[in-house]
Each structure stands twice: as C-alpha cells, then as structure tokens.
C-alpha positions as CSV (number, residue, x, y, z in Angstrom):
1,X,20.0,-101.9,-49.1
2,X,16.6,-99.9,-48.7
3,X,13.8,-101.6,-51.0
4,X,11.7,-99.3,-52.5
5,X,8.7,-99.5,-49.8
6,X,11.2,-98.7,-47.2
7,X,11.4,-95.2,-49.4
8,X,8.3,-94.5,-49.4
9,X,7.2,-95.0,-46.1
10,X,10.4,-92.9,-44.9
11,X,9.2,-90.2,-47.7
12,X,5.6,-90.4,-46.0
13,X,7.0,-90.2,-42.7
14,X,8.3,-86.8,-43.4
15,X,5.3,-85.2,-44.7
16,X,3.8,-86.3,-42.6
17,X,6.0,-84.3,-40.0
18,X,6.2,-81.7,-42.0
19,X,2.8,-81.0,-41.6
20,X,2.5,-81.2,-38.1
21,X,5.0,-78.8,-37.5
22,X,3.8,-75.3,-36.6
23,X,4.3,-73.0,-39.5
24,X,6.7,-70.3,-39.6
25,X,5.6,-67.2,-38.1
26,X,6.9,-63.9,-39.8
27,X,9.2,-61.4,-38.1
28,X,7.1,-58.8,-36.5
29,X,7.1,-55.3,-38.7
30,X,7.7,-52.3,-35.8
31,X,5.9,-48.9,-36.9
32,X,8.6,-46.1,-37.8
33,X,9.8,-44.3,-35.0
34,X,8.7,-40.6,-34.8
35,X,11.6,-38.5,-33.9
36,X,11.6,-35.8,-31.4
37,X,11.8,-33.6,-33.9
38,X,8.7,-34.4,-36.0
39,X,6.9,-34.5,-32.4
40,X,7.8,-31.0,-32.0
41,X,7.0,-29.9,-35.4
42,X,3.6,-31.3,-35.2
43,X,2.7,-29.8,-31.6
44,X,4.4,-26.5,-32.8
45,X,1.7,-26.7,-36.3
46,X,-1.0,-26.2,-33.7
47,X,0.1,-24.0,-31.1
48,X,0.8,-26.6,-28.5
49,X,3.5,-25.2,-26.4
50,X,3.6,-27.5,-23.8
51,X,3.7,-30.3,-25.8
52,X,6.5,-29.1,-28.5
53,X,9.0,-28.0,-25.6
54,X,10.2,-31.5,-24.3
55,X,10.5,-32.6,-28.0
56,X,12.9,-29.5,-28.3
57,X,14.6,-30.6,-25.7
58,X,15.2,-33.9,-26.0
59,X,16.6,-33.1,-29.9
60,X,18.6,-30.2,-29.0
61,X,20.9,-33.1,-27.2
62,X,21.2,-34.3,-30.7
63,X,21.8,-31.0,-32.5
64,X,23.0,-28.8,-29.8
65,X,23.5,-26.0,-32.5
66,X,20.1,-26.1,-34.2
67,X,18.7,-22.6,-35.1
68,X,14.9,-24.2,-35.5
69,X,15.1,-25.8,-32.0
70,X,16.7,-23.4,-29.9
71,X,14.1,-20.3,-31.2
72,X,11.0,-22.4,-31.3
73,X,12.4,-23.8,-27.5
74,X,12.7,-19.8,-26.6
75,X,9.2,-19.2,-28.3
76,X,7.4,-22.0,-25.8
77,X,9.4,-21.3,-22.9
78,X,7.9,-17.5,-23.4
79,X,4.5,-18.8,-23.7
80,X,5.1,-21.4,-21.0
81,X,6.2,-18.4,-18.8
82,X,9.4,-20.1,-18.5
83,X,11.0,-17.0,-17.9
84,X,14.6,-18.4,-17.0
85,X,14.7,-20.9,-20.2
86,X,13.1,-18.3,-22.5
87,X,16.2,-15.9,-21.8
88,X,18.5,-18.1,-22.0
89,X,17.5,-19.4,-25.6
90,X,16.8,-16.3,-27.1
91,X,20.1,-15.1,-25.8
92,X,21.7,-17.8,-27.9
93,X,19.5,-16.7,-30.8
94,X,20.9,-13.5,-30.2
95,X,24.3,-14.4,-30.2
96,X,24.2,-17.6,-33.1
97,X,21.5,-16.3,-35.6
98,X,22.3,-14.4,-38.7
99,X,21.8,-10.1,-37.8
100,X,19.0,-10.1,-40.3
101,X,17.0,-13.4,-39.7
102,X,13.7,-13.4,-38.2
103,X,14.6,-15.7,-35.6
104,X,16.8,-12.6,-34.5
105,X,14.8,-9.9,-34.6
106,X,12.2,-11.9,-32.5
107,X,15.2,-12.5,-30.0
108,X,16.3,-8.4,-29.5
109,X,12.5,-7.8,-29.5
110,X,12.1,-10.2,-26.5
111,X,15.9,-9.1,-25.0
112,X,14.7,-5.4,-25.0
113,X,11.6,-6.1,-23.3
114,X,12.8,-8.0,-20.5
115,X,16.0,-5.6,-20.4
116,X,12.6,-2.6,-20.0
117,X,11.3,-4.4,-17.3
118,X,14.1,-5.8,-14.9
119,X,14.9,-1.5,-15.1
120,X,11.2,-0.9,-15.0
121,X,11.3,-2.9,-11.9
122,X,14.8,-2.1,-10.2
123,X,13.7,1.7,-10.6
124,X,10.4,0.8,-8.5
125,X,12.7,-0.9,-6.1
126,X,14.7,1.8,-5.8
127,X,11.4,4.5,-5.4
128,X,9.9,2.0,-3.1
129,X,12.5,1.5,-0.5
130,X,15.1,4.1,-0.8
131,X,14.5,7.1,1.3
132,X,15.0,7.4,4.9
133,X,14.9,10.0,8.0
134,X,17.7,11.2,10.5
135,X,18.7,13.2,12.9
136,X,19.9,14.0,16.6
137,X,17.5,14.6,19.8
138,X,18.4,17.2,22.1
139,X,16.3,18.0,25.1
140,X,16.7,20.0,28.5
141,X,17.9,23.5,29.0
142,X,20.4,23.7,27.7
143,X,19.6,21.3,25.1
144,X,22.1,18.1,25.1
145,X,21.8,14.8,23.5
146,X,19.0,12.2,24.4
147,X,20.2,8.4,24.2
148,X,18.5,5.4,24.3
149,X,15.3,7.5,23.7
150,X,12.5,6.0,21.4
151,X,11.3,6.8,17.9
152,X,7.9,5.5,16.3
153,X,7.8,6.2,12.4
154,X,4.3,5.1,11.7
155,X,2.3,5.7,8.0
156,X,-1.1,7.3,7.9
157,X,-4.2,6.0,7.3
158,X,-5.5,5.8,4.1
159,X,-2.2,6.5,2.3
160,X,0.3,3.9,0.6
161,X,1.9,4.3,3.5
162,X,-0.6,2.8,6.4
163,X,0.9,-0.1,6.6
164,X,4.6,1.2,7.6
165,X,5.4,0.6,11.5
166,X,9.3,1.2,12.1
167,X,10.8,2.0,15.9
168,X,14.4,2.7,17.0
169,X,16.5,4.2,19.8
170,X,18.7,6.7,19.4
171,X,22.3,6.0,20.1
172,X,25.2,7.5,22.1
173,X,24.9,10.4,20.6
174,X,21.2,11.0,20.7
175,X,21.3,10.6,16.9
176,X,18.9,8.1,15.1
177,X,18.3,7.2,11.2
178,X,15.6,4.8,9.3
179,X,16.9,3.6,6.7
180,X,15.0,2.1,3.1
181,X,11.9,3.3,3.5
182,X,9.2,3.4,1.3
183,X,8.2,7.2,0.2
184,X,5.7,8.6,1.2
185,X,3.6,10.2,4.4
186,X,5.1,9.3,7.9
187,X,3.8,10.5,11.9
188,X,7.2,10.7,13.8
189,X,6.3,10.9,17.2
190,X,8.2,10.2,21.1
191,X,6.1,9.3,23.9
192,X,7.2,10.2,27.6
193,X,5.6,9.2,30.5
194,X,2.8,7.6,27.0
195,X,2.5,11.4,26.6
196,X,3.9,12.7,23.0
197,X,7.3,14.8,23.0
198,X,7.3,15.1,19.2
199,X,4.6,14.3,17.1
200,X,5.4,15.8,13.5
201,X,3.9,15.3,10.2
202,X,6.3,14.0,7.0
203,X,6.4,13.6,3.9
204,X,9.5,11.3,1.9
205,X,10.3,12.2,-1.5
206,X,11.4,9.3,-3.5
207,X,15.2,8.7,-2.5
208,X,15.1,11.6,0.1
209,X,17.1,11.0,3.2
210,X,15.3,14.0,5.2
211,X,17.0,15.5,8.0
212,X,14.7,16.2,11.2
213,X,16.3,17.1,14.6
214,X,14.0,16.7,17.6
215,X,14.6,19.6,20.0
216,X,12.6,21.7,22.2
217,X,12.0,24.3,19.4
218,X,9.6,21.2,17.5
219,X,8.4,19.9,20.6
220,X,4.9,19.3,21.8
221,X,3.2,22.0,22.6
222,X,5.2,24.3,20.7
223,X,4.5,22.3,17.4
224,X,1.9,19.1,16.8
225,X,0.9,18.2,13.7
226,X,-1.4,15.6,15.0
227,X,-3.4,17.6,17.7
228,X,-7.2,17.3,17.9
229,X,-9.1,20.3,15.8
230,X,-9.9,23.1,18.1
C-alpha cells in the first residue's frame, strides 16, 4: 500500500514534469492559395498582359472550355504580339462563343484583320516577285540560234530595282527566261569580246512575263538604249 506522502510526492513529481515540458506549439496557419485565375484577373484589372497570360494558361488546363480565359488569353497574346497564339484563341472564340457576344465580335474583328493582311501581303508577294523575261537569241546571217550565250539582267540606279543582278545562258535552243522577278526597270545587255551585243532598256509590269528576242534587228549599233548622249 502507498501511504499518503508517497501520493504526494508522486503528484509533485508530475508537475513538476509537467512544467518542464516544452509547451505545445500550434499547427502553423498557411495563407489562402491564390488561384491562377484570380492572378489573371488582377494582372488583367491593370492592363498587365504579360503577367495575366501564364495565369490564363495555367487555368485553361483546368477549364479547357472557359470563354473568360480563352478571349482574355487571345486579347494578351495580341498585345504580346503573340501572333500564332492570338489566332488560334480567337479562332476558338470564333467558333465556341455565342454569334452575338462581345467576346465574338472582338474575335471576327481581329479574324478579318489578319485574314486583310496575310492577302494584303500574299498580293505584294505576288507584285514583288512574279514577272519575268524570255526569249530566243539568234545571231549571224542568216540568223540561227545562239547557245550557251550569256545574259546580264541588271536594275538601274536609283530605282526599286538597283539592287537586282540576275545572269543566265541560253540553252540548246538559244532560248533563255528569268523567272520571279521583281517589277520594275531592268538593262538587258550581252557582252562579246566585253563589248555589248544587246543592251536594251525594260520595264516589268507587275506579273508581266515580257517577251524580248535578241536578234540582229535589236542589236548594238542598230539599237542601244544605254549609249553615251551625243
């Protein structure tokens, strides 16, 4: 049996303990998470594309089929100059948004002006690099074909042209034929002996493909378009 001192010294023992014993510290409280999508929303508030569009991102993985984020994604990428990703957003717009929503309007606005400028820029393409000059070469008496002769195509200074140097042979047949080139003002000339044969003056039309046979009737000195001023 315990006597009652043996109690109380076992009781004091334990407070005693207690007390030394480190207290309890509290669980840790973590902040709220912010979600991708208040992240955007804030960076979007004040106009911070670059900011909002990896927020947009990262939620569209969680709502691939999101309205809000895939317009507001196409609206940065358009700032961004993100050319690609802007088209390809507003192109979902296009096809996913109700016909009468803003979000769509904004999308056909933006479709119809890149649509305007890839033709704006295929038709300079096409004015740019789609005309061309051929012919045959004939030379002796009577005329026959010329191969393996060479051409120079050169541009003339001071015109859009000045930097246009092109040179071929004519085949076989004595025929020849550049091919996609800019419009504009050309000297066609043919050197013999580094004297000039031909040395004419022309002028490409926009998709022209001029014809221009070299034969004694155009030849130097009958015609020259580049002689010096008398």
């Amino acid at each position: 049996m315990i006597r009652p001192l043996g109690l109380l010294t076992l009781g004091a023992m334990l407070v005693l303990a207690g007390c030394q014993r480190a207290p309890a510290t509290p669980a840790a409280e973590h902040p709220p998470t912010v979600s991708d999508l208040d992240e955007a929303k804030q960076a979007l508030a004040v106009a911070n594309w670059g900011a909002a569009a990896p927020h947009l991102r990262a939620a569209l993985q969680q709502a691939p089929d999101s309205l809000f984020l895939h317009s507001n994604l196409a609206i940065c990428a358009s700032w961004l100059n993100l050319t690609d990703e802007a088209d390809r957003e507003f192109q979902w717009v296009h096809e996913h948004a109700p016909s009468d929503s803003e979000e769509a309007a904004t999308a056909r606005r933006w479709l119809a002006k890149r649509g305007d400028s890839a033709e704006t820029e295929a038709a300079a393409n096409r004015v740019a690099t789609d005309s061309g000059v051929h012919g045959i070469v004939m030379w002796g008496d009577p005329p026959v074909p010329q191969n393996r002769m060479q051409i120079f195509l050169m541009g003339l200074p001071n015109t859009p042209t000045k930097d246009g140097r092109y040179a071929l042979r004519t085949d076989e047949n004595g025929a020849y034929a550049f091919q996609r080139i800019p419009a504009g003002t050309y000297k066609l000339e043919v050197l013999l002996m580094m004297k000039p044969r031909w040395r004419l003056k022309l002028t490409l039309e926009p998709g022209q493909d001029l014809v221009v046979d070299l034969t004694p009737e155009n030849s130097v000195p009958r015609r020259d378009d580049f002689a010096p001023a008398q």
